[in-house]
C-alpha positions in Angstrom: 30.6 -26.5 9.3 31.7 -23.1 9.3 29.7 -20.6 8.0 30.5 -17.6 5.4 27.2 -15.7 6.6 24.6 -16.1 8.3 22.0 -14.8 5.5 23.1 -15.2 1.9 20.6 -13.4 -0.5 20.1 -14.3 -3.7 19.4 -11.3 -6.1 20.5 -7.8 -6.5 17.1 -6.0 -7.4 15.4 -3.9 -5.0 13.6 -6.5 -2.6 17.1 -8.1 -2.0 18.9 -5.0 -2.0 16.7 -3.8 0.9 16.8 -6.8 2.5 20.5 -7.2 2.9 20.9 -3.5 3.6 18.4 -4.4 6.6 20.6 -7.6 7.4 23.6 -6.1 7.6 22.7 -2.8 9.2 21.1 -5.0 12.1 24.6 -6.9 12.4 24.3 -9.8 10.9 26.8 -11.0 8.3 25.3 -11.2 5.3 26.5 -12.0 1.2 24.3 -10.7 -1.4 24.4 -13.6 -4.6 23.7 -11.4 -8.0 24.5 -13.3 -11.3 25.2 -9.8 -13.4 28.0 -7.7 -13.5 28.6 -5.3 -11.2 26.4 -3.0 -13.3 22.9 -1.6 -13.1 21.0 -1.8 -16.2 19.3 1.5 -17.2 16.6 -0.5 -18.2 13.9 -1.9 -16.1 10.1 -2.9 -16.1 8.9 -1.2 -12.6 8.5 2.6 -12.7 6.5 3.5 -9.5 6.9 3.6 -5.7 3.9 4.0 -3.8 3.1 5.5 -0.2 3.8 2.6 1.9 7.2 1.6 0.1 8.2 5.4 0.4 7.3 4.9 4.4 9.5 1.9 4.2 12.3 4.2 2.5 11.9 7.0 5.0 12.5 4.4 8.4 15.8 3.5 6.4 16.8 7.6 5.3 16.2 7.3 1.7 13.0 8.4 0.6 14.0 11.7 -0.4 16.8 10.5 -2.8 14.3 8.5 -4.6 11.6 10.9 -4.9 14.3 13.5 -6.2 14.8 11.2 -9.3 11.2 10.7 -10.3 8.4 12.2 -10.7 5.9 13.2 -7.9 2.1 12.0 -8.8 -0.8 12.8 -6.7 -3.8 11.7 -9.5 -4.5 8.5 -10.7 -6.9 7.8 -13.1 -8.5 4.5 -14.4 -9.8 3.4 -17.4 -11.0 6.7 -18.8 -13.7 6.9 -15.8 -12.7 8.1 -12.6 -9.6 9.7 -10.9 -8.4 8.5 -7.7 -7.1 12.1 -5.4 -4.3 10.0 -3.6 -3.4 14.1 -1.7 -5.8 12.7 1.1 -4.1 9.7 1.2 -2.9 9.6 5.3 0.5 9.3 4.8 3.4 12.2 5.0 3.8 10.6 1.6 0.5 11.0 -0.1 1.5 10.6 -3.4 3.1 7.6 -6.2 6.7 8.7 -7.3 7.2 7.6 -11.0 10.8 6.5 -11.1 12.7 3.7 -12.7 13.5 0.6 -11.0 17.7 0.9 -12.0 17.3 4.6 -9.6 14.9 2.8 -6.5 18.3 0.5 -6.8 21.2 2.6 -7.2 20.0 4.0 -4.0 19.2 1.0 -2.0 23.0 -0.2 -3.3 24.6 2.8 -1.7 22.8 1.9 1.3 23.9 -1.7 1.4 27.2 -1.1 1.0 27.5 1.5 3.3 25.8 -1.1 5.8 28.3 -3.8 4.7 27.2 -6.2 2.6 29.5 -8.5 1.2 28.6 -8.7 -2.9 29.2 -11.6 -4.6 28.7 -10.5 -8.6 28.8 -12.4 -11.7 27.9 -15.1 -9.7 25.1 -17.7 -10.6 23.9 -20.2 -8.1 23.7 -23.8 -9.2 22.8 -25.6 -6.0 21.5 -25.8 -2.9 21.3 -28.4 0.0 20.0 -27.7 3.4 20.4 -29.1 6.5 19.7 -28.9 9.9 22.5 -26.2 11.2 22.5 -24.5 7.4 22.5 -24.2 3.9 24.9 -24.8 1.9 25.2 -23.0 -1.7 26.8 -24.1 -4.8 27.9 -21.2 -7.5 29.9 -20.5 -10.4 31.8 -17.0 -10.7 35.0 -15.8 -12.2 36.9 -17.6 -10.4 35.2 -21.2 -11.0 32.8 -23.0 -8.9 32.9 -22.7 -5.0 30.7 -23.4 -2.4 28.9 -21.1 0.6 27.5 -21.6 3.9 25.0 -19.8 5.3 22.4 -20.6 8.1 19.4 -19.0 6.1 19.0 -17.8 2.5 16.4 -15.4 0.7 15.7 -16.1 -2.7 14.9 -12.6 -4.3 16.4 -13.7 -7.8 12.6 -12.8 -9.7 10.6 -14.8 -11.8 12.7 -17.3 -12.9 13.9 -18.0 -9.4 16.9 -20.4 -9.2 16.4 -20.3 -5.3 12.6 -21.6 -5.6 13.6 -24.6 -8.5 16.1 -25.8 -6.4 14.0 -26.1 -3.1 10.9 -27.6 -5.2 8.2 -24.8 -4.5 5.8 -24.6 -7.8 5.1 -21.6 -9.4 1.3 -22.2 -10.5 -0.1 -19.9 -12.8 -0.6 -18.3 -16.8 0.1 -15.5 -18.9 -2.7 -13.1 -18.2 -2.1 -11.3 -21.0 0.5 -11.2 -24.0 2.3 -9.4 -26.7 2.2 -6.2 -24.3 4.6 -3.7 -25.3 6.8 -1.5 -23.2 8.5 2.1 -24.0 10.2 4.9 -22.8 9.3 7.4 -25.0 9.3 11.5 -25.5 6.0 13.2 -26.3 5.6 16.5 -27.7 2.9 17.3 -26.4 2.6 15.1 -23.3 -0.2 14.7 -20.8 -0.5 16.5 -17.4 1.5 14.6 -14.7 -1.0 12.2 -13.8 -0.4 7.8 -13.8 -3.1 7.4 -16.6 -4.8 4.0 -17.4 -7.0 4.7 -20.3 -9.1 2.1 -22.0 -10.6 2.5 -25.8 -11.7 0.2 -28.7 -10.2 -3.2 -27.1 -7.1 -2.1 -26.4 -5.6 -0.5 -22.8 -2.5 1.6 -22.3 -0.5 3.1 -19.6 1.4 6.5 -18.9 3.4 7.5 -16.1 6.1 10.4 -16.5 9.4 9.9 -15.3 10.6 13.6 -15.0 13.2 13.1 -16.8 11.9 14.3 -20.1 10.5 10.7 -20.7 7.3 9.0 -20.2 6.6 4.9 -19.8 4.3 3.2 -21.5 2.8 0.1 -21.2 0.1 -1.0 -23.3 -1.8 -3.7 -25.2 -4.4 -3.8 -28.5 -7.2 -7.2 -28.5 -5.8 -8.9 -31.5 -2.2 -8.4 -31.8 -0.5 -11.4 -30.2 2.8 -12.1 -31.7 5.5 -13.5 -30.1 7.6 -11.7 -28.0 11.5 -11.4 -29.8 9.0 -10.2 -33.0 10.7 -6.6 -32.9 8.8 -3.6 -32.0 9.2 -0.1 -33.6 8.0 3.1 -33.1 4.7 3.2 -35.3 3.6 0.4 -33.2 3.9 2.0 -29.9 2.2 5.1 -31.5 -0.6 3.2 -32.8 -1.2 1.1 -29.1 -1.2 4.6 -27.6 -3.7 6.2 -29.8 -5.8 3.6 -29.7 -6.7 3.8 -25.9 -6.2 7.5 -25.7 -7.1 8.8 -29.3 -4.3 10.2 -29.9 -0.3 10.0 -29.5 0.9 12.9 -27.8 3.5 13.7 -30.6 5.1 10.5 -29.7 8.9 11.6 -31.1 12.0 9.0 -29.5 12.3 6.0 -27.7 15.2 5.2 -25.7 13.7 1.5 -25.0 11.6 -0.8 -26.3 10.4 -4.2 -25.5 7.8 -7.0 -25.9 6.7 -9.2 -22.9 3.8 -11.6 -21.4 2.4 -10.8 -17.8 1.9 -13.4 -16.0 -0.4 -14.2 -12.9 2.0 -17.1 -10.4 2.0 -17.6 -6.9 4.3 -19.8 -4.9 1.7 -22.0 -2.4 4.5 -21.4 0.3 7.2 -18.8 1.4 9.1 -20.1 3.5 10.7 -24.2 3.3 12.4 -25.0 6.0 16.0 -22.5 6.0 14.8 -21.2 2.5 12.8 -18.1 1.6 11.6 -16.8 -1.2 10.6 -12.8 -1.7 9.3 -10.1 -4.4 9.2 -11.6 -7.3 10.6 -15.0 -6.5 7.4 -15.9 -4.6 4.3 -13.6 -6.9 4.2 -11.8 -10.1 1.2 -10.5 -11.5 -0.3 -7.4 -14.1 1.5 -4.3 -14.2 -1.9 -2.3 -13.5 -1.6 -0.5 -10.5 2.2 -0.5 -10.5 2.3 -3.0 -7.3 5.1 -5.3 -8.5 8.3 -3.7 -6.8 6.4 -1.8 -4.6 5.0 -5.5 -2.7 8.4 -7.0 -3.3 10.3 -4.0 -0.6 7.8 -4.7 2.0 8.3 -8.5 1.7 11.8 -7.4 2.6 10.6 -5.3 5.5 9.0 -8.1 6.8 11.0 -10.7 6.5 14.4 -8.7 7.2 13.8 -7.7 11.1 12.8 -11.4 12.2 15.8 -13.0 10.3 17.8 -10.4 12.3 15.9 -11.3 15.5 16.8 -14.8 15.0 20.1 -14.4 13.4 21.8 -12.5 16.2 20.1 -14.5 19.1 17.8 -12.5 20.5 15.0 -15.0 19.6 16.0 -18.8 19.6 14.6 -22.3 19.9 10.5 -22.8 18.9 10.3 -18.9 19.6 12.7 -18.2 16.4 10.9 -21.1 14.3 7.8 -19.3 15.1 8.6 -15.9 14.6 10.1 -17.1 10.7 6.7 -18.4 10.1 4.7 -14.8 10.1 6.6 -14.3 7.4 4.4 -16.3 5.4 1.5 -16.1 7.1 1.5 -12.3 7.1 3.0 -11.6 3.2 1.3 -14.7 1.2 -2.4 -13.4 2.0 -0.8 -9.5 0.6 0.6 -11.1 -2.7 -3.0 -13.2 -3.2 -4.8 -9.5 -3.1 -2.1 -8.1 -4.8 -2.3 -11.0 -8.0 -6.8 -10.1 -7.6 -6.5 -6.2 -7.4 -4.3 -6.3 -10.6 -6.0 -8.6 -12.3 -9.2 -7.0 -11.9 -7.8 -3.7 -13.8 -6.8 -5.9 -16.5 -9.6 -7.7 -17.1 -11.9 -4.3 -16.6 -9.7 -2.6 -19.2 -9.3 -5.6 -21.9 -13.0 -7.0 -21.3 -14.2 -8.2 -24.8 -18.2 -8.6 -25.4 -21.0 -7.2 -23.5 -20.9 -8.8 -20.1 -17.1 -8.4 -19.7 -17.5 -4.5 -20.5 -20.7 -4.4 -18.7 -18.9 -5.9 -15.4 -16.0 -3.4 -16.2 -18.3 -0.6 -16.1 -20.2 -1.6 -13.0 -17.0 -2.4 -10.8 -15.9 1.4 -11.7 -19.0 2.7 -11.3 -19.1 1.5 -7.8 -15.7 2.6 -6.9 -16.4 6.0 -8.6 -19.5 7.1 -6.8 -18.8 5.8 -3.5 -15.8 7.1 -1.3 -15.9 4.3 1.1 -15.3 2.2 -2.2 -12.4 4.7 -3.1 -10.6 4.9 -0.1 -10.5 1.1 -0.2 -8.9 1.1 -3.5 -6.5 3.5 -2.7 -5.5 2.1 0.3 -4.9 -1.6 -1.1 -3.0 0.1 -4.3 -0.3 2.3 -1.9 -0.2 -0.1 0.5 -1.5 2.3 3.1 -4.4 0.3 3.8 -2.7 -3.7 4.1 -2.9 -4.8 7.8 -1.8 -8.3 8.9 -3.9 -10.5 10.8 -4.5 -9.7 14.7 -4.7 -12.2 17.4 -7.7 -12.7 19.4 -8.2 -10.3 22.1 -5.4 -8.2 21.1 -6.1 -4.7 20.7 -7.7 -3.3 17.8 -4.6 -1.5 16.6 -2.5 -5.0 16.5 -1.3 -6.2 13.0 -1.9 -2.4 11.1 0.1 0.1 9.9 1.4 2.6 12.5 1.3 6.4 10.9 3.7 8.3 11.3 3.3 9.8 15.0 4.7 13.0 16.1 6.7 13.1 19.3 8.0 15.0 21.6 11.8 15.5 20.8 13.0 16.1 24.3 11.5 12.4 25.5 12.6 10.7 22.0 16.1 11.4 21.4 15.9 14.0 19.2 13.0 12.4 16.7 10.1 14.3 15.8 8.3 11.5 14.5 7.9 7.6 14.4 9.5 6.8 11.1 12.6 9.1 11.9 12.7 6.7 15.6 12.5 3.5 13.4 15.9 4.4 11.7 17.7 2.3 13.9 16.3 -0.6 12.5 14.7 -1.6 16.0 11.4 -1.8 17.7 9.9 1.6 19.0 7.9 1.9 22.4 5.5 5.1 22.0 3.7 6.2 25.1 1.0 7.6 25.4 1.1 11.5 26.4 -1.8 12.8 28.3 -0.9 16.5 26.9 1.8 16.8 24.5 2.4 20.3 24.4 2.9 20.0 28.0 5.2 16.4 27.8 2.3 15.3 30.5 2.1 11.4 30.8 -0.7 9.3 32.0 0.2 5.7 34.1 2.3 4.1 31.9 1.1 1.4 29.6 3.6 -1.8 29.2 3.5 -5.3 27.2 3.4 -8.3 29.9 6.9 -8.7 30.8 6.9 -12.3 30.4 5.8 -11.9 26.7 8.4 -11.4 23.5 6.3 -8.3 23.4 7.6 -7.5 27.1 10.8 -8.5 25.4 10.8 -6.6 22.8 10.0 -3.2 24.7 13.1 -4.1 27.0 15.2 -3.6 24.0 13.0 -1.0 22.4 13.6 2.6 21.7 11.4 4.5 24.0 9.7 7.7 22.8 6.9 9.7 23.7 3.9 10.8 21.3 3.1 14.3 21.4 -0.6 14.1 19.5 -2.5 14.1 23.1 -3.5 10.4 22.8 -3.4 8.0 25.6 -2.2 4.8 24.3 0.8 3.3 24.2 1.7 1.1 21.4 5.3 -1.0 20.3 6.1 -0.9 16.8 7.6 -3.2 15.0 11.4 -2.8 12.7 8.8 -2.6 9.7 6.4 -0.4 11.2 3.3 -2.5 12.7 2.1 -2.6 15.6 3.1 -5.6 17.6 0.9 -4.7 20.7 -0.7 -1.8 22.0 -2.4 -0.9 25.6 
């Protein structure tokens, strides 16, 4: 059968929208699925972009435009106890940016289309059948029902997944928590620009500021579970706020308002067969933390450079089959300690009784007083600190996050760093430099030849460090390290 793409995604939020940006800037023919309008909402639920997705930004040249429409944040604090210094976060990007989900997208859809996406809007998908050449899609638009055929397809259509139902993957799980409510509000006399989680008399609330003259708030009092289309008004919000933080800042306007349930679900697998499933398609969890979008852009990180690998042949046969399946391997263990890490903060901050508070008060305790503890926390929060699994014997640097190197511009085409060399959406060879003031080289270091990593540095960009280390290492599209020597 002839295909339409090679990659249809399902989904127009930011995990798809980064995804088929990725796609389609790699060459690969791609259709982006989205059942709304042509139309971004100026309402949405995620409001902050942490280190490692603002890494992921900057190897695609769009990091600055997001962070010039939020708010930069370099203090976190939790539950009234401690405050977490993310400045000494090792990152260029040491920092959470408090910024509305519609902005993170209205960037990411400049990008796509730019890239070449072909959009498919006011479109709903109503089945799916897979084979083994393809998939081949069902939907309904303005024009009436058609069909599409793609070789692969990426659900990133969120909770309520269409892509996932129709393949069979579960969704196991509960509601964490209900009846929280969500505002955008004006204070009068807001706090300083910190993301504050503040817990007090059984009930927990959230406050990051958008920069915009607006501040979102999430929050939650023990007792007041009603359902969710019961409407919600502004003494409400005011009385959840000063309830955790004693007071209501001068709480004055609300531009939106909602009611929802978080949930804690997991799909058991990512990937089945020609079907994939990302961001929130495949885990949602709490909003503590502010991890949701965040985990959902590097799913698309991951997943978008070996779809390209495999899509435009330069991996094929068991190789390609192989290379799919680290998408699961690598991402399902991150969205497990994504669902634990944000759960914990919920049940610290809404622990009812004596031993639930007690536990609360021990866990932050520990993370308070010891900066081993902290850095830990910090780094599984931004993302800094999420490495995926290393194979035996491989170096120790295999499977984590490579920071963002200097070089020396004359032997690296211009870049000055590693994340401005990973804008061509490829892999990156960085050698080792002996002295890099002096562009002094050691023997060079190479992957076995034989080896897809040998392969991969064939095709690589090749640029040289200028910190003075030795080692050589190939990064990966999504900036790992595949292999190092």
């Amino acid at each position: 059968m002839t295909t339409d793409a090679d990659v249809v995604v399902v989904g127009a939020g930011p995990t798809g929208l980064l995804l088929a940006g990725d796609l389609a800037a790699a060459g690969v023919r791609t259709i982006l699925v989205e059942r709304r309008p042509r139309q971004i909402s100026n309402l949405s639920r995620a409001f902050a972009v942490h280190a490692r997705a603002l890494e992921q930004l900057d190897a695609r040249e769009v990091a600055e435009p997001v962070i010039a429409r939020g708010q930069v944040i370099q203090d976190l604090r939790l539950l009234n106890r401690f405050s977490l210094d993310l400045s000494v976060l090792p990152s260029r990007f040491p920092q959470v940016v408090a910024v509305p989900q519609y902005e993170v997208e209205r960037v990411l859809l400049q990008r796509a289309e730019a890239a070449g996406v072909g959009f498919a809007y006011d479109t709903e998908l109503q089945g799916l059948d897979q084979d083994n050449d393809g998939v081949t899609l069902r939907v309904g638009g303005p024009d009436g029902p058609r069909t599409l055929r793609a070789r692969y397809v990426v659900g990133c259509d969120g909770h309520h997944s269409a892509v996932r139902g129709l393949v069979g993957l579960p969704f196991p799980g509960s509601a964490v928590i209900r009846s929280m409510v969500l505002a955008d509000v004006r204070l009068g006399e807001p706090p300083s620009d910190v993301l504050t989680v503040a817990v007090r008399d059984e009930s927990f609330c959230f406050i990051a500021p958008f920069g915009d003259g607006y501040h979102r708030v999430i929050g939650w009092r023990y007792g007041r579970d009603v359902p969710e289309d019961t409407p919600l008004d502004l003494d409400e919000v005011r009385g959840t706020i000063r309830a955790a933080f004693g007071t209501d800042f001068g709480m004055v306007d609300a531009r939106w308002t909602s009611r929802f349930h978080s949930d804690e679900r997991q799909a058991p697998h990512y990937r089945v067969g020609r079907v994939f499933v990302a961001g929130d398609a495949a885990h949602v969890h709490s909003p503590a933390g502010g991890q949701g979008m965040n985990t959902g852009l590097q799913d698309a990180a991951n997943l978008s450079w070996k779809l390209a690998q495999v899509a435009t042949g330069q991996v094929s046969g068991e190789a390609a089959e192989t290379l799919l399946d680290t998408y699961e391997s690598e991402r399902h263990p991150v969205g497990t300690m994504v669902l634990r890490t944000s759960g914990a903060l919920v049940r610290a901050a809404r622990g009812k009784g004596f031993v639930s508070r007690a536990l609360g008060v021990l866990v932050v305790g520990v993370i308070g007083r010891l900066p081993p503890a902290r850095v830990r926390v910090m780094g599984m929060i931004s993302g800094i600190g999420i490495a995926y699994p290393r194979p035996r014997g491989a170096h120790r640097l295999v499977g984590r996050r490579a920071p963002d190197l200097p070089l020396v511009p004359g032997r690296s085409g211009g870049a000055t760093r590693l994340y401005e060399a990973l804008r061509g959406g490829g892999f990156v060879l960085v050698r080792g430099s002996g002295d890099g003031a002096a562009g002094v080289r050691p023997a060079p270091a190479d992957p076995p030849p034989g080896s897809r990593y040998g392969v991969w540095a064939r095709h690589a960009v090749e640029v040289c460090r200028a910190d003075g280390e030795a080692t050589t290492v190939l990064v990966r599209p999504d900036g790992y390290v595949a292999w190092a020597g």
